[in-house]
C-alpha positions as CSV (number, residue, x, y, z in Angstrom):
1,X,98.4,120.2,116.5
2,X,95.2,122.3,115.9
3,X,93.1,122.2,113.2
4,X,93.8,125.1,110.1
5,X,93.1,125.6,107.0
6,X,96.9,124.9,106.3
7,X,96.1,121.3,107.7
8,X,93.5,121.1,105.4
9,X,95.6,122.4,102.7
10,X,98.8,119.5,103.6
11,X,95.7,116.8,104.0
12,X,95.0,117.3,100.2
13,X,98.5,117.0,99.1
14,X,98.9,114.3,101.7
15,X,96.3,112.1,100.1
16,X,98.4,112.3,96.7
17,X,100.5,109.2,98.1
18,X,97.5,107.1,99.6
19,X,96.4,107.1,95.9
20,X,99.8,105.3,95.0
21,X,99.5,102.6,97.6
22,X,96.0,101.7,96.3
23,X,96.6,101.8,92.3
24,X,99.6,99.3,92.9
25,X,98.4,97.3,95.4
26,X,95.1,96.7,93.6
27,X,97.1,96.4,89.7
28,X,99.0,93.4,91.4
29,X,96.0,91.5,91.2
30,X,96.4,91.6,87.5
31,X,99.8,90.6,87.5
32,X,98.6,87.3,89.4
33,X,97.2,85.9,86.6
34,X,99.6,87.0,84.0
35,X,102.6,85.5,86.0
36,X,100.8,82.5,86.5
37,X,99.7,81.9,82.5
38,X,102.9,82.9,81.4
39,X,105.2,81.5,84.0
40,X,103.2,78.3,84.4
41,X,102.9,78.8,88.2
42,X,100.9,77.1,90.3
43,X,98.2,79.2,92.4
44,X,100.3,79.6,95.9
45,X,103.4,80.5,93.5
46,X,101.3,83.0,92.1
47,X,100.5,84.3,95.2
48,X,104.2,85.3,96.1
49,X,103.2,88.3,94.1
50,X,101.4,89.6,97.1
51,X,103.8,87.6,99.4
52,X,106.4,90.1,98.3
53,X,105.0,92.9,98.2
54,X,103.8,93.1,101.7
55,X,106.5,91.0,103.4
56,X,108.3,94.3,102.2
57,X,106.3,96.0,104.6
58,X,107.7,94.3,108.1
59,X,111.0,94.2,106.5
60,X,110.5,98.0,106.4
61,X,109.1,98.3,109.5
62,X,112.3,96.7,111.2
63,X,114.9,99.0,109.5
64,X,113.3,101.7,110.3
65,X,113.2,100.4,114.2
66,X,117.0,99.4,113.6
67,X,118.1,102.8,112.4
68,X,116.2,104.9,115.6
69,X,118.0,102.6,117.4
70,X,121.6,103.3,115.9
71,X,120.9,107.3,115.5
72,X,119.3,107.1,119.2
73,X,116.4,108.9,117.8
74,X,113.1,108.4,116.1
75,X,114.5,108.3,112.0
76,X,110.8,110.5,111.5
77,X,111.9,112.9,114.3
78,X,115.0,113.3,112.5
79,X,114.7,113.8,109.4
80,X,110.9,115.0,109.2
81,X,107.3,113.4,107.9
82,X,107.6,115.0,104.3
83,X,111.0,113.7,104.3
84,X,109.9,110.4,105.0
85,X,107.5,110.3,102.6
86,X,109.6,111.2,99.9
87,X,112.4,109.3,100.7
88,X,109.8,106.5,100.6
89,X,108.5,107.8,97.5
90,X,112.2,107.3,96.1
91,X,113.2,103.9,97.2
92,X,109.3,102.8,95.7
93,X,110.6,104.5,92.5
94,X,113.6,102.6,92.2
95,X,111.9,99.2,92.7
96,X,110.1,100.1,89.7
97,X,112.9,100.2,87.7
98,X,113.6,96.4,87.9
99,X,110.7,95.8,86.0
100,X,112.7,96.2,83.0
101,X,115.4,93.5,83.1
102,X,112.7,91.6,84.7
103,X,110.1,91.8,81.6
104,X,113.3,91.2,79.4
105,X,114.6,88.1,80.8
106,X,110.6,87.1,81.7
107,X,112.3,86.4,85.4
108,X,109.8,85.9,88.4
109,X,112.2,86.4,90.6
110,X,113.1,89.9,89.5
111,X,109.6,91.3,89.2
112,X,108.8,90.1,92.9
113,X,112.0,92.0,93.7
114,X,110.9,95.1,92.1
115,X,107.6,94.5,94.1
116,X,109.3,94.2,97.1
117,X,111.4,97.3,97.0
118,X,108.2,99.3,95.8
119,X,107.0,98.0,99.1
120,X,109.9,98.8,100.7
121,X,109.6,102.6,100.5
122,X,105.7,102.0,100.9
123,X,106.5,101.2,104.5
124,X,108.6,104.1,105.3
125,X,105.4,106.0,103.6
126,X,102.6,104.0,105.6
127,X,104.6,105.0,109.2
128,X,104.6,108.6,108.3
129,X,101.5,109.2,106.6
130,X,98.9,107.1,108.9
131,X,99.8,109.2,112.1
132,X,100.0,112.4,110.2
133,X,96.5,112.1,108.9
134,X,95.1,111.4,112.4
135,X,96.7,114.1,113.2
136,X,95.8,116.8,110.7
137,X,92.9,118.3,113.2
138,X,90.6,117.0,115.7
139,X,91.8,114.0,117.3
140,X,88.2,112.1,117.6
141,X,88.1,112.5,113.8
142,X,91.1,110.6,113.1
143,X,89.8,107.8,112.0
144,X,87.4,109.6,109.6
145,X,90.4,111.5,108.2
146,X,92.0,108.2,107.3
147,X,88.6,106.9,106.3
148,X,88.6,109.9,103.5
149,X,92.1,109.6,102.8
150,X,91.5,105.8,102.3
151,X,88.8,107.2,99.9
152,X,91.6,108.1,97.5
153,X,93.5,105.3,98.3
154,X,90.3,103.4,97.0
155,X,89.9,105.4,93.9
156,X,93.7,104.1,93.0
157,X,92.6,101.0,93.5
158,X,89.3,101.1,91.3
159,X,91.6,102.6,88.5
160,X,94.6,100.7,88.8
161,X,93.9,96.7,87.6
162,X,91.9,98.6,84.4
163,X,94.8,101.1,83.3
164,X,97.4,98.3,84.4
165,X,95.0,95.8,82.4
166,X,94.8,98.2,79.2
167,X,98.6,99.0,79.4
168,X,99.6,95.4,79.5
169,X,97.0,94.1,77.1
170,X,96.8,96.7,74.8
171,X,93.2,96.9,74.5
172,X,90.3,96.8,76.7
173,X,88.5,93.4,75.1
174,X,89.6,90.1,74.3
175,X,93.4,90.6,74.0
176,X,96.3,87.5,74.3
177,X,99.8,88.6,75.9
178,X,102.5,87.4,73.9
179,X,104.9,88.2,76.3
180,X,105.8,89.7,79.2
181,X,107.9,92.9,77.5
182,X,104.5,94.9,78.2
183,X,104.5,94.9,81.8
184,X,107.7,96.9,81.9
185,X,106.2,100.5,80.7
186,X,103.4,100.7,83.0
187,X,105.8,100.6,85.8
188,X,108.5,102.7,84.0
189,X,106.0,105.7,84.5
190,X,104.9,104.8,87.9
191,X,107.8,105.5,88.6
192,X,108.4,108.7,87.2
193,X,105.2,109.8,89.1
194,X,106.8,108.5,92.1
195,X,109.4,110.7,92.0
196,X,107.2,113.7,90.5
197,X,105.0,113.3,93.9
198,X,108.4,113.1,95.8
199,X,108.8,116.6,95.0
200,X,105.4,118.5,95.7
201,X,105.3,116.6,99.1
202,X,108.7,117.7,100.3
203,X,108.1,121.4,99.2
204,X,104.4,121.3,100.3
205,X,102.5,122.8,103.2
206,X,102.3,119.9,104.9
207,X,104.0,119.8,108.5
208,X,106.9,118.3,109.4
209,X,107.0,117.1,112.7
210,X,104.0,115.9,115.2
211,X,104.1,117.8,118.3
212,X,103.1,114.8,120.8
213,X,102.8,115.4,124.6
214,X,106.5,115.2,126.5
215,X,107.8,112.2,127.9
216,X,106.6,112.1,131.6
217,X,109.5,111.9,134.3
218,X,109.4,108.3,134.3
219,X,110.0,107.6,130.6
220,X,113.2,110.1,131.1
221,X,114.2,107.8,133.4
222,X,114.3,104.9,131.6
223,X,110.8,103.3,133.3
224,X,108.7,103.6,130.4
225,X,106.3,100.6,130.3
226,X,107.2,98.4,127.3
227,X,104.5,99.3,123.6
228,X,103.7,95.9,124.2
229,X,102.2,96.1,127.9
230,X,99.1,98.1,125.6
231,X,96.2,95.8,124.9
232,X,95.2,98.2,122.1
233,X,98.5,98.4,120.6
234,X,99.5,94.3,120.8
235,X,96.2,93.3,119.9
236,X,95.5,96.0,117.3
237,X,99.2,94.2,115.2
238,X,97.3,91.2,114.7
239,X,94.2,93.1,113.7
240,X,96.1,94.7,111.4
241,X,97.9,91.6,109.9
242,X,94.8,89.6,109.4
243,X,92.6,92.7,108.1
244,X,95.5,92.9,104.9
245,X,95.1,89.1,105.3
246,X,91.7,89.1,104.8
247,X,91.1,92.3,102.3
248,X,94.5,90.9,100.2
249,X,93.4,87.3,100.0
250,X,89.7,87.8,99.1
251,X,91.0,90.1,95.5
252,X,94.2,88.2,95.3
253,X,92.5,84.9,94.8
254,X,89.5,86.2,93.2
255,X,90.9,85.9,89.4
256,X,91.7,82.1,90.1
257,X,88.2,81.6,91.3
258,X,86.3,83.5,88.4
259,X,88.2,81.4,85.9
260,X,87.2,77.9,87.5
261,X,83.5,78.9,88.2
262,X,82.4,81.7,86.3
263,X,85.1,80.6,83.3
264,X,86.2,84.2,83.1
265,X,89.4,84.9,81.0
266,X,92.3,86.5,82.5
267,X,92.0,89.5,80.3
268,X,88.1,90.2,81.4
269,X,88.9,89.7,85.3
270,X,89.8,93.6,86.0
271,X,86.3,95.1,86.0
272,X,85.8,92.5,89.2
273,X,88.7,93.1,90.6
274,X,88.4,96.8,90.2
275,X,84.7,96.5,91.4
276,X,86.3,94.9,94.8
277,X,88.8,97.4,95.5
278,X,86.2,99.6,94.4
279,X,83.9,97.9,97.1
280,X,86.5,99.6,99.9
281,X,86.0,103.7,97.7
282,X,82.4,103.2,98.5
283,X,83.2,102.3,101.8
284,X,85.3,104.5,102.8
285,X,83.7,107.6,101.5
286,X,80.5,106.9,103.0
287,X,82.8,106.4,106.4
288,X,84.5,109.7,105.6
289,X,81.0,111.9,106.1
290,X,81.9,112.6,109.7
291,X,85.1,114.2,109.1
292,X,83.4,117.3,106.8
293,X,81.8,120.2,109.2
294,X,78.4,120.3,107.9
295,X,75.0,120.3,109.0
296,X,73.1,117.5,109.6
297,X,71.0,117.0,107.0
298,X,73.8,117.8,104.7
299,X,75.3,115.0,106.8
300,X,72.7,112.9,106.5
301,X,72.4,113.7,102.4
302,X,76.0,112.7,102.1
303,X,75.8,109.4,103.5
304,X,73.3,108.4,100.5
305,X,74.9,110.2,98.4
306,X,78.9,109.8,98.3
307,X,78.9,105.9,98.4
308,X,76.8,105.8,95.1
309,X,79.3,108.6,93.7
310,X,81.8,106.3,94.6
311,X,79.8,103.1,92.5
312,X,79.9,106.0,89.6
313,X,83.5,106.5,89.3
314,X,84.3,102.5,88.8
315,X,81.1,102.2,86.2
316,X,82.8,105.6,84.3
317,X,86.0,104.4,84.8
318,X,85.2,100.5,82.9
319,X,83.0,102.2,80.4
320,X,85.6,104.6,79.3
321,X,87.8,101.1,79.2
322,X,85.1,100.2,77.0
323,X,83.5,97.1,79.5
324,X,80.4,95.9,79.1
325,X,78.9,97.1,82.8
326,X,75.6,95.4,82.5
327,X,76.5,92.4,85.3
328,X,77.1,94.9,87.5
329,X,74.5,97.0,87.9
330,X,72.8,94.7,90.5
331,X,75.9,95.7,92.6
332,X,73.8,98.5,93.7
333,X,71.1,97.1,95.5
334,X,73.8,96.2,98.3
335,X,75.2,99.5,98.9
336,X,72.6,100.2,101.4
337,X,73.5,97.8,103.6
338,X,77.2,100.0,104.1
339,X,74.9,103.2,104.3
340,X,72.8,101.5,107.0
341,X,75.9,100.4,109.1
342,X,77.9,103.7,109.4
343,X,74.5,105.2,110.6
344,X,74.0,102.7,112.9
345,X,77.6,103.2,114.0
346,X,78.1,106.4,114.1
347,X,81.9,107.1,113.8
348,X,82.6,104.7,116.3
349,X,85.6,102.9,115.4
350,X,85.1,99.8,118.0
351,X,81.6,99.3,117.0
352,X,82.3,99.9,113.4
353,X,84.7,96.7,113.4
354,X,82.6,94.8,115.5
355,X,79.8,95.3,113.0
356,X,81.8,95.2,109.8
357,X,83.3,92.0,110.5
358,X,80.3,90.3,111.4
359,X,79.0,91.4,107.7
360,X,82.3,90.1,106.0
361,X,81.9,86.5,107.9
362,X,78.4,86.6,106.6
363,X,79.7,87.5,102.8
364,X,81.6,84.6,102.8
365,X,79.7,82.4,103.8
366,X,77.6,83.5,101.1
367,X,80.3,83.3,98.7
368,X,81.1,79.5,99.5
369,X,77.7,78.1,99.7
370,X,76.1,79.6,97.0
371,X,76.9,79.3,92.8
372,X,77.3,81.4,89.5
373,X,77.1,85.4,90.1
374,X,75.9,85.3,93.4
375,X,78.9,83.7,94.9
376,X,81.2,86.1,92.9
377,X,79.4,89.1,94.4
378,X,78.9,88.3,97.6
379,X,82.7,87.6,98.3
380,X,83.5,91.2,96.2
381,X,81.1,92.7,98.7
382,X,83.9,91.7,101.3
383,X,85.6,95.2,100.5
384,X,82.6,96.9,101.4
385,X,82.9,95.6,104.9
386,X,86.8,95.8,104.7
387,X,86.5,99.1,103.7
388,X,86.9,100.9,107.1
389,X,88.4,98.4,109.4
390,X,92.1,99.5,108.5
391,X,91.2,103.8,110.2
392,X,89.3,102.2,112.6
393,X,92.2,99.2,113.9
394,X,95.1,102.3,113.1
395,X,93.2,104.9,115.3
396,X,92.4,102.5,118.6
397,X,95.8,100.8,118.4
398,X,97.8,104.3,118.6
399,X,95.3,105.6,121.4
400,X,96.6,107.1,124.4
401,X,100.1,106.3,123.0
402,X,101.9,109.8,123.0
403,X,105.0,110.6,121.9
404,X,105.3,106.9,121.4
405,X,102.9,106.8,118.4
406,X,105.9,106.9,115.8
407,X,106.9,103.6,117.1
408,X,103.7,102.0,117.3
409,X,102.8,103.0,113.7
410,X,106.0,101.0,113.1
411,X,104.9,98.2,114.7
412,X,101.5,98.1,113.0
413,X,102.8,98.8,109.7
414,X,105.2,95.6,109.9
415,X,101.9,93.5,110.5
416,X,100.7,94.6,106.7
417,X,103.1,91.5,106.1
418,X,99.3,89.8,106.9
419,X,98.7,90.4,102.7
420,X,101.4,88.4,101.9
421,X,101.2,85.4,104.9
422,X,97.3,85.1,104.4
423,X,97.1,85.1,100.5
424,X,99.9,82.6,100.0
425,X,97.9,80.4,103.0
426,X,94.7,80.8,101.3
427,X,96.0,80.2,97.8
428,X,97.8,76.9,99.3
429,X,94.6,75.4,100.7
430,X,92.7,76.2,97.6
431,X,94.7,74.1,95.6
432,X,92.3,71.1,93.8
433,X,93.9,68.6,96.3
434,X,92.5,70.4,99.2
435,X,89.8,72.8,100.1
436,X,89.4,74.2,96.4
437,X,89.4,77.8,95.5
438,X,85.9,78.6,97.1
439,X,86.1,76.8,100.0
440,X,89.2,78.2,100.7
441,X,87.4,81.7,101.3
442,X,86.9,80.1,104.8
443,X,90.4,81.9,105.8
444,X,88.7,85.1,105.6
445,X,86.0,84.0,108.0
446,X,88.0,83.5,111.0
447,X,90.6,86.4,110.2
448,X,87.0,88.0,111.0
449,X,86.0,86.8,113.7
450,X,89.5,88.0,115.5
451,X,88.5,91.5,114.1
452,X,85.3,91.6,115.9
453,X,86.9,90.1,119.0
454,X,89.3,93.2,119.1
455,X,86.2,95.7,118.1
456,X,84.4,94.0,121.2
457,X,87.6,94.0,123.5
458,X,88.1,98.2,122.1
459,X,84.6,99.4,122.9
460,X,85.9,101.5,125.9
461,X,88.1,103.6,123.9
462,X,85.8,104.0,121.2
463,X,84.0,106.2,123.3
464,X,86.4,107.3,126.2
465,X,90.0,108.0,124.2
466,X,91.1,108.8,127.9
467,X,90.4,105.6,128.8
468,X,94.3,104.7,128.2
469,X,96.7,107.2,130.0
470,X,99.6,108.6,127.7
471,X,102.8,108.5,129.6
């Protein structure tokens, strides 16, 4: 597939839905603490919020494997990317509707269902729109173009935990919940956007199909080498599970720790959160430079400019909420540090990771030695350094894989079940009895340490694609 200006036209509608996985997955970090206030939970219960909702994920992942199986064809291949996606979009739509009964009857069990079956059809969205956004042009940009469309995703999740916040509370500052009955309508109309975005993708521009090279003569016989036999591809699933681990566990837990050290109330926690996820905008848009045809110096421009733009829309976005934003101005000074790594990386997806990771270890560290403020921004600074680890894992792992990249994206979107595993591990050993809930940040650290492992093991194909044969 060449790059067009159609392409460029489908990429912007494409982007509509990696907006949707951010603003939920970021406004369950709100629910956290509300389920566990209201439902008396204790922190790992809590955590079966996340455990749900990207569990959903692998489960997914499998029936989507189970059903090319049955049909004897890939279920993309058959029934087209912007079907997928808006099938997807549909099932997400229905798990919304569960919230109702569920905020009625204030049942846990029912809102973690409606979580899992919005993450249900954000599976079948995930293995259709990762591989179509690599492949929307030039593929050495692919991982820019999911760095930019992770960009969106990222301004979802800066907006998400303060409209969810506002919607639930019903007012930006020092608000109670009475009840649960409030969490219902937020979701009620996420849902109706679900389905509204259904629509414009399946009529859109976008393409339907990915025109990957043939199978070779020996895969028509039968003698294809098994997914797994692919370093990139094996090792990139457990990059992928313990990146969502890492990035999941880090905002998931970060309500729980505010409270005990900074004694934050639940209802003031979203413009951290939101400054987290908002962390992984900044991120990502610097990271998304490469992928616009410029000149240098308009290159160059860009990369100083776009990450603070990106620090802009989550200060206008908690102003216009009505938040005081004068603790976080300070969050400024260490946006250079994400500015000075993608130059020093240059698009390289390896060497991206392998740097990246070595700056998240050193966050939290940070975050679990030190006290008051400091501690609190250094392990929100982990999204910064998150922020492109998911285009660059997505990109290596599917390298050299061919017509055989609809079932690897399978495989690596089953591993986002990492979010749910590593939050409910993390949230276990930060109970009082054990590590405590900043000590427990030390999950992240070797979840990071993996990650630069695989960057290290990937350098070849950051640099030679061609390194790995496609069959």
């Amino acid at each position: 597939m060449t790059q067009s200006k159609s392409n460029n036209s489908g990429f912007a509608t494409l982007v509509l839905v990696f907006f949707f996985w951010g603003f939920v997955a970021a406004s369950n970090d709100i629910l956290i603490p509300v389920f566990k206030e209201h439902l008396k939970l204790e922190q790992w219960q809590s955590q079966m919020v996340s455990f749900a909702f990207y569990v959903a994920y692998t489960v997914g992942s499998i029936i989507y494997l189970l059903i090319s199986r049955v049909i004897g064809e890939d279920l993309l291949n058959r029934i087209g990317y912007k079907g997928g996606i808006a099938l997807g979009l549909g099932i997400s739509a229905l798990g919304t509707l569960l919230f109702y009964p569920a905020a009625e009857t204030s049942s846990f069990a029912l809102f973690i269902t409606g979580l899992f079956v919005v993450g249900l059809g954000f599976s079948l969205q995930q293995t259709a729109a990762n591989p179509l956004a690599v492949n929307l042009g030039d593929p050495a940009k692919g991982s820019q173009r999911l760095s930019l469309a992770g960009g969106v995703n990222n301004v979802g999740t800066t907006i998400g935990p303060v409209v969810v916040s506002l919607a639930i509370f019903g007012t930006a500052v020092g608000a109670t919940l009475k009840d649960l009955s409030a969490v219902k309508t937020p979701y009620l109309i996420l849902g109706a956007a679900f389905l509204a975005v259904a629509a414009l993708i399946y009529f859109s521009a976008l393409p339907n199909h990915i025109h990957s090279p043939a199978k070779n003569a020996g895969a028509k016989a039968g003698k294809e080498k098994s997914l797994f036999s692919y370093p990139q591809l094996w090792m990139g699933m457990i990059a992928i599970f313990l990146y969502v681990g890492v990035e999941v566990s880090t905002a998931s837990n970060l309500p729980e720790f505010l409270r005990q050290h900074l004694h934050i109330a639940t209802d003031q926690v979203s413009p951290y959160v939101s400054l987290f996820w908002a962390s992984l905008m900044i991120g990502r848009w610097t990271g998304a430079v490469g992928a616009f045809n410029v000149s240098d110096t308009a290159r160059k421009v860009l990369n100083i400019v776009l990450p603070y733009a990106a620090f802009g829309v989550f200060l206008l976005v908690n102003a216009i909420a009505g938040r005081d934003l004068s603790p976080f101005y300070i969050y400024a000074a260490i946006i250079p540090v994400i500015i000075i790594g993608n130059l020093l990386t240059n698009g390289k997806p390896a060497y991206q990771l392998l740097l990246y990771s070595a700056l998240g270890i050193a966050a939290l560290i940070i975050g679990m030695l030190a006290d008051g403020a400091l501690s609190a921004y250094a392990f929100i600074s982990v999204g910064l350094f998150c922020s492109t680890l998911w285009p660059c894992i997505f990109t290596l792992a599917i390298t050299g894989l061919g017509h055989r990249t609809n079932d690897a994206s399978s495989y690596l979107i089953m591993m986002i079940m990492g979010g749910g595993f590593v939050s409910v591990f993390q949230g276990w050993l930060s109970g009082p009895d054990l590590l405590g809930i900043q000590m427990g940040y030390v999950v992240g650290v070797f979840c990071f340490a993996y990650l630069a492992l695989y960057g290290w093991r990937m350098r070849s194909l950051s640099t030679h694609p061609e390194a790995i044969p496609v069959e």
